[in-house]
C-alpha positions in Angstrom: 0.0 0.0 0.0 2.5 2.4 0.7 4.2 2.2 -2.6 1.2 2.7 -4.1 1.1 6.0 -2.4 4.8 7.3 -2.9 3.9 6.1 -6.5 0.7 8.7 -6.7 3.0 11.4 -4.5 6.1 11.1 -6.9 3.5 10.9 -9.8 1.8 13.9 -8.4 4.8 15.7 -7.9 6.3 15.5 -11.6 2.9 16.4 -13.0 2.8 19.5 -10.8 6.9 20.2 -11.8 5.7 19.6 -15.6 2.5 21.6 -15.3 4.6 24.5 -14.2 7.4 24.6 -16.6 5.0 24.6 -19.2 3.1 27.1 -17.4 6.4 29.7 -17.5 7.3 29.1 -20.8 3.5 29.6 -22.1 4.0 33.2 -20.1 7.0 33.7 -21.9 4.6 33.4 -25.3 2.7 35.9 -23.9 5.7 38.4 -22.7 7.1 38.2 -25.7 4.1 38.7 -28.0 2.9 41.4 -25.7 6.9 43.1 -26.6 6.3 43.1 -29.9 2.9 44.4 -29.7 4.0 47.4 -27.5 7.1 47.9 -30.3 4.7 47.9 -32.9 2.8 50.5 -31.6 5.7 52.5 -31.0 6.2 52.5 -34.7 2.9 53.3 -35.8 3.1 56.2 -33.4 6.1 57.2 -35.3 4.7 57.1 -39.3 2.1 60.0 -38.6 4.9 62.1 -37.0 7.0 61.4 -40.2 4.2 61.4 -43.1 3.7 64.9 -41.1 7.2 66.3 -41.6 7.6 64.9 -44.9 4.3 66.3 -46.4 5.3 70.0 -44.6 8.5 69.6 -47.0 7.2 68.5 -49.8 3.0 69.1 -50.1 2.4 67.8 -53.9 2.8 64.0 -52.9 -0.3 63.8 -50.9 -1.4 60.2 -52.6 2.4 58.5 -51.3 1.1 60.4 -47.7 -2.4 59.0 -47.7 -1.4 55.4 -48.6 1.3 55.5 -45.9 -1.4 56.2 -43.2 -4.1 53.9 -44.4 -1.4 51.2 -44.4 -0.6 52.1 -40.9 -4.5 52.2 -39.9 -4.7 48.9 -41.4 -2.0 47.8 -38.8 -3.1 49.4 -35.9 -6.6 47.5 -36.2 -4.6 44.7 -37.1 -2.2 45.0 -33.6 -5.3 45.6 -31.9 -7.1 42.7 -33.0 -4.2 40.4 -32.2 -4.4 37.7 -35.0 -0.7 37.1 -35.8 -1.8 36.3 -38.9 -2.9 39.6 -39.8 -0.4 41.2 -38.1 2.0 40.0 -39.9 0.6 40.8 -43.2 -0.3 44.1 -42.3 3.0 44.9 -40.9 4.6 43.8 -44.4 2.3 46.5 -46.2 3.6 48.8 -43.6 7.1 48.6 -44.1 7.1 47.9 -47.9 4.8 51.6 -47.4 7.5 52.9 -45.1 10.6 51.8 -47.9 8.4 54.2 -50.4 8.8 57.0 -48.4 12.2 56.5 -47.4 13.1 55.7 -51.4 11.0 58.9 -52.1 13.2 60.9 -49.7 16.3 59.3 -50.7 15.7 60.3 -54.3 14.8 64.0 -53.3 17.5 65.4 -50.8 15.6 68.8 -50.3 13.3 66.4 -48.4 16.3 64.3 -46.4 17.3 67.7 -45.2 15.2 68.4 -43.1 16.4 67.7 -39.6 13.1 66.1 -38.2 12.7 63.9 -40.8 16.2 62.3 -40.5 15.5 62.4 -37.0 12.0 60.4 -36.6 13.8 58.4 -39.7 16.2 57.3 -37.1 13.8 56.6 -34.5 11.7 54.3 -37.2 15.1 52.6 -38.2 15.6 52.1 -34.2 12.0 51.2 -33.6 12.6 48.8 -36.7 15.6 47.2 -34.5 13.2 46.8 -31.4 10.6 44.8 -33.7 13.1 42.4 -35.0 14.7 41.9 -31.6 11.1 41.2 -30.2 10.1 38.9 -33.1 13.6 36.2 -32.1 12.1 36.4 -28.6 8.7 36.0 -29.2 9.8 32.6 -31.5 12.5 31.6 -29.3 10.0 31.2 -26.6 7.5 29.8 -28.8 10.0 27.0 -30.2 10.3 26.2 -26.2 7.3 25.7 -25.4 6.0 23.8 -28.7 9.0 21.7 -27.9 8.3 21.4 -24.8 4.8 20.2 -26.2 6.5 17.8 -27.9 8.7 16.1 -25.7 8.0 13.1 -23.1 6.7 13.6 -20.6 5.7 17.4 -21.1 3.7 16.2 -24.0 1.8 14.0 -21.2 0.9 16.8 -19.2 0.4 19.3 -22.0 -2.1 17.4 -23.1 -3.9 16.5 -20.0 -4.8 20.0 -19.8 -5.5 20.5 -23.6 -2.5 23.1 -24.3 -1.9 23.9 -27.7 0.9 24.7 -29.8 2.1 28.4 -30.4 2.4 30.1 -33.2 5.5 31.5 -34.5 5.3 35.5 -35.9 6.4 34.7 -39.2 5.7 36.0 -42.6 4.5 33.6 -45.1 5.9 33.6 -48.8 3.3 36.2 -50.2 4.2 38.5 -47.5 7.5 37.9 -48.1 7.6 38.6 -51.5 6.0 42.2 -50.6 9.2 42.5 -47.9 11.5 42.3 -50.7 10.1 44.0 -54.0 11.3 46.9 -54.5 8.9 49.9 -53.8 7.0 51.3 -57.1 7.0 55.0 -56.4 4.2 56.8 -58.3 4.1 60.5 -58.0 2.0 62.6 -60.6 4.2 64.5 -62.9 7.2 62.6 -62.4 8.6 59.8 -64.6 11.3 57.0 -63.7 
């Protein structure tokens, strides 16, 4: 009889150890995808301020502006909706956006000049940093805890209390391909 009890107590015991671990690294899911939410934001918080200073310098390109910021609306609903899947996406519009402006100042250096706009160009290129740093997080934790989810005896326990896998923030190959086109610029009256 008593080994029949220190078997339930040791039993007990690991499933409680198990539980926890994948307790803490399902937290660390949420951490990090709570980091890059809070990093996104900071950017979007940014591409007013610069569509701002840029438009200020240079008023005729209202259409480049107005996509900018419908782009970034489009990502702030998508942030706020948290669906990683439309995150994503939208964040891929938003930076392929974002390359346009920057090509578009890079190609007029009256615009460049202007010491706000290489400043809040700075802080996007830092904010850009942040975002990319919080992304390896977010997946490193999620590969944890998926393998984790994976593993015996974890597995056991995981799915005992009907845990699921994570998903990783990663961009799928159309949103890729819209990472790394190169940005059409259209601006009336001008011709490449």
């Amino acid at each position: 009889m008593t080994g029949v009890i220190v078997t339930v107590v040791i039993l007990t015991i690991g499933f409680v150890f198990i539980q926890n671990r994948l307790a803490a690294a399902r937290n660390a899911v949420y951490s990090g995808f709570s980091t890059i939410q809070i990093q996104l934001k900071r950017r979007h918080d940014l591409v007013p301020a610069l569509v701002s200073a840029v438009r200020s310098a240079i008023a005729q390109e209202n259409r480049l502006f107005e996509g900018v910021l419908a782009v970034r609306e489009k990502a702030v609903r998508a942030a706020r909706d948290g669906k990683i899947e439309s995150m994503t996406e939208s964040e891929a519009e938003l930076s392929a956006s974002l390359r346009q402006v920057f090509g578009y100042a890079e190609d007029h250096p009256e615009v460049t000049s202007t010491a706000n706009i290489l400043e809040l160009q700075k802080q996007l290129e830092e904010a850009e940093d942040q975002i990319s740093a919080a992304r390896r997080l977010y997946n490193g934790n999620v590969q944890h805890f998926n393998t984790m989810l994976d593993s015996i005896p974890s597995n056991w326990v995981g799915s005992a209390l009907r845990m699921e896998k994570a998903q990783l923030f990663s961009l799928d190959d159309a949103e890729m391909a819209v990472i790394q086109k190169m940005p059409q610029i259209e601006l009336p009256g001008v011709r490449s």
